[in-house]
N, C-alpha and C positions, 0 to 999 in steps of 0.2 A: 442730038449731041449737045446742039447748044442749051435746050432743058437742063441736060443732063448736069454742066456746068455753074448751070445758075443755082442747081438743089444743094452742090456742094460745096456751092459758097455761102449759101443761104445758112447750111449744117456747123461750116466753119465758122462763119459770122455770131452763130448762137450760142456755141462750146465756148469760143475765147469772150462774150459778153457774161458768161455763165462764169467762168476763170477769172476775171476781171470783177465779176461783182462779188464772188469771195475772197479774192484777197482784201476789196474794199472792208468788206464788214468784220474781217480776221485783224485789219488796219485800226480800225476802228473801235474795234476788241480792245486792243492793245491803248490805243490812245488812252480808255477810258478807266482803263486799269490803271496805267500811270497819273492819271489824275487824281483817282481814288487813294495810291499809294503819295503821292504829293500832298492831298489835302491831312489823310492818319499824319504824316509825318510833323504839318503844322500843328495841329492841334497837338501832336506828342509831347513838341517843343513847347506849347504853353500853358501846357498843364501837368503835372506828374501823375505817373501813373503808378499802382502798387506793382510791383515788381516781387522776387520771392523774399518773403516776410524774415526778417530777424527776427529770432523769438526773443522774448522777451520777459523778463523773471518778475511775476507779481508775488513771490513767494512772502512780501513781507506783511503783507495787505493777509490778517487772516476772512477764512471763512466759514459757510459753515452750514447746516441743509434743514430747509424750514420743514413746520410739520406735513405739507404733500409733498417733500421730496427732492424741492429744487435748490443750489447750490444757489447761498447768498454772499454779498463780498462785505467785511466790513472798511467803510469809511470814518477814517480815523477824526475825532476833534479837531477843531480849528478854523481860522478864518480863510474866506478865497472870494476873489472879486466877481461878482456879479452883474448882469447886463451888461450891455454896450452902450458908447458913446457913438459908433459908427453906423447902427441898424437903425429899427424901426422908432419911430417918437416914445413906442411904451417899454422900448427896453434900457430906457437913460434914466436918471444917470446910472453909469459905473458907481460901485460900493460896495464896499468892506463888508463883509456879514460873517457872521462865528457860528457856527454850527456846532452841536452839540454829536457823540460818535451815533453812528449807526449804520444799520446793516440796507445793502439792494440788492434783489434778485441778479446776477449776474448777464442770466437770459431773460429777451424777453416772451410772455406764456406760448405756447403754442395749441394749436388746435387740439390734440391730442391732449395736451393737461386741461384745456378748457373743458373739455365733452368730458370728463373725468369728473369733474367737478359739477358742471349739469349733471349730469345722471347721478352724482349721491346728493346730489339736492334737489334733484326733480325739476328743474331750472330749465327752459326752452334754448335751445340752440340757436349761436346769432345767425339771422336771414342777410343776405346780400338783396338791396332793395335795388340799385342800379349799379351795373357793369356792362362792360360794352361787346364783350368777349364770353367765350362759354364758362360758365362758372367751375366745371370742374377745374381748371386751371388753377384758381383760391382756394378750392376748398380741400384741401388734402392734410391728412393727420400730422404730417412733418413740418407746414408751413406753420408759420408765424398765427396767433389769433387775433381777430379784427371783428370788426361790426361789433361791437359792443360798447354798449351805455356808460357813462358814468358811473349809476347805479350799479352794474352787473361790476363792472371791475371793482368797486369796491367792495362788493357782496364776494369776490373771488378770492380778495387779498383777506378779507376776515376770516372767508374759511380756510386757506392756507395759513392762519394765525398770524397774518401781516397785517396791515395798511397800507394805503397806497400813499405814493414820498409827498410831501411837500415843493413847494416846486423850486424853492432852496435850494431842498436835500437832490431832487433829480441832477440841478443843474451842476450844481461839487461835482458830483457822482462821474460827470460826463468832461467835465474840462480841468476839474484837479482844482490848485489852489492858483493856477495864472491866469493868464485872459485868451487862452487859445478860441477860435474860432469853430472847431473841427475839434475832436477826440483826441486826433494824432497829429493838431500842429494849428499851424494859421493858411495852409495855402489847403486847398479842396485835392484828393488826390482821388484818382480812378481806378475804381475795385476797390474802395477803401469801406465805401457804402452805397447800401440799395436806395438810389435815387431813383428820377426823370430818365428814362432812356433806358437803351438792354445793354450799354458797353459794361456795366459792370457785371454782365453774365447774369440778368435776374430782370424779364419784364415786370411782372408782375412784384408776387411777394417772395421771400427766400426763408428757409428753414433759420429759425434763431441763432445767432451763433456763428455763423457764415463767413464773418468778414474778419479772419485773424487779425489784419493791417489796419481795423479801424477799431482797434481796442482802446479803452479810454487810460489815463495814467495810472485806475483801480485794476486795470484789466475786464471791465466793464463792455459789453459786446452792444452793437447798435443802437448806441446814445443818439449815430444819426444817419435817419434813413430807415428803410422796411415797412414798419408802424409806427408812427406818431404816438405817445403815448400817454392818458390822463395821469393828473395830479390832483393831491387833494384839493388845492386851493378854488377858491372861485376868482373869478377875473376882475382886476380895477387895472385901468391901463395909467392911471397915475399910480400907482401904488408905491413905486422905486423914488417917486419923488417924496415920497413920509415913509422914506426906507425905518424899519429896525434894525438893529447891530446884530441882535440877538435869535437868533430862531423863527425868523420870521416867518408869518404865514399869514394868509388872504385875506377878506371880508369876513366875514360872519356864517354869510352864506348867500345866496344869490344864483339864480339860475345858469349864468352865463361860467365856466369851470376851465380852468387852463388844458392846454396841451402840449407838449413839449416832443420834439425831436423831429418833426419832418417825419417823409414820409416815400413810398418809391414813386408818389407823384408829383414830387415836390422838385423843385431847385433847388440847386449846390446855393442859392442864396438863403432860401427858405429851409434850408436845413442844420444853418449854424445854432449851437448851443445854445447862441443868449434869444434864438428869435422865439415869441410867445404868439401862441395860436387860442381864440376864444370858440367853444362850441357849447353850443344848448345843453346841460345835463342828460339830458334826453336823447340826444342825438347816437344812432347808430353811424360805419362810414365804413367801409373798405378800409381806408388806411388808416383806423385809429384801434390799437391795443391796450395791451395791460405790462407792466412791472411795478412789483411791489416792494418796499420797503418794510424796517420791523426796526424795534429800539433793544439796544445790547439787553441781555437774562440779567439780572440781580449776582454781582460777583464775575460777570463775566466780564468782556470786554468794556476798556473805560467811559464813562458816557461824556467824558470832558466836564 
């Protein structure tokens, strides 16, 4: 009898340790969720997040579709300030610069118009040399196009009867004629573009065009963030200091060739308008693309 007592308490002792240690870890649950929901709600407060988009009317900004097909926007003449006083040493001084009118790709290329483009020119497809993660993830017809050379983006803009911008013309294209930071302001907003991290809904790369809320004042789609993207120029990190007024453009020539716009593995630092990135002509990269540039038709739009 007395056994018998001792199994049933032993039974009860196990059940309520058993009860006791779910509701800990249900406890526990809960604590950690509140935390989670504590720490979204700081971060919410000190950064803006897109929220659902106003749309927005570029209807006065004409355009227009080069010869493979893709909608380009024109940027009207005029002057708009250039570099920072606030970033990196090669991007000061701030300055005036005039720009003569011309046309950019809207979007920038995607894999799909790239491999278009290879196969009527017999051109090899760009190779991912390192990634960390399984490559089909990159490589898909809708994303964005990357790994490619200086050489290849330019050999892509010729055959689509473009050139690739200046890095002048890029930068207008992206921040208008003020000193914004960002496409759509001076403060960094979330979901606005494919940086560092997944909150904006895109680890890796995102299909062109993605981010209605980080449209540029042309209506201009990921000026920043996604791919990084070449420009004609070669690279002099004094350059802004023997700034031009007029039209400026690079060296001569030189192996070392800009990049502009950040990238999805880049910082909300690294991803503002005026910051300038130097890579080897030669260089392939995960996060470096193509957008092309072209100069108004003869009678068409003004060239300033």
């Amino acid at each position: 009898m007395e056994n018998r007592s001792v199994l049933i308490g032993s039974i009860v002792f196990v059940f309520a340790s058993f009860i006791l240690m779910i509701v800990g870890l249900v406890y526990e649950s809960y604590k950690a969720k509140q935390m989670r929901e504590l720490a979204m709600s700081i971060k919410s407060e000190a950064q803006p997040v897109a929220s659902k988009v106003v749309p927005q009317d570029y209807s006065m900004y004409k355009t227009k579709v080069g010869d493979e097909g893709r909608e380009m926007v024109h940027i009207p003449a005029g002057p708009f300030t250039m570099g920072s006083n606030d970033g990196d040493p090669d991007e000061a001084p701030e300055h005036q610069v005039f720009l003569k009118a011309y046309f950019i790709d809207l979007k920038e290329v995607s894999q799909d118009e790239y491999a278009r483009f290879a196969k009527m020119t017999k051109r090899p497809m760009p190779k991912i040399e390192v990634f960390e993660d399984d490559q089909s993830k990159v490589l898909k017809p809708e994303l964005v196009a990357m790994s490619v050379s200086w050489e290849d983006a330019k050999a892509y803009c010729k055959w689509a009867g473009k050139r690739l911008p200046t890095e002048a013309e890029w930068e207008k294209a992206g921040r208008g004629e003020g000193k914004r930071r960002y496409p759509w302001g001076d403060k960094f907003v979330t979901g606005a573009a494919n940086v560092d991290g997944a909150e904006d809904g895109y680890k890796y790369l995102a299909p062109p065009g993605s981010f209605e809320a980080g449209r540029s004042p042309y209506g201009v789609y990921d000026m920043t963030g996604n791919v990084a993207e070449w420009v004609e120029d070669s690279y002099d990190e004094n350059i802004y200091k023997k700034a031009v007024f007029r039209d400026p453009k690079g060296p001569d020539d030189g192996q070392l060739k800009v990049v502009r716009g950040g990238s999805w593995r880049e910082t909300q630092q690294n991803a503002r308008l005026s910051k300038r990135f130097a890579a080897k002509y030669w260089r392939t990269d995960i996060t470096i693309g193509i957008r092309c540039a072209a100069d108004p038709e003869p009678g068409g739009a003004s060239a300033g």
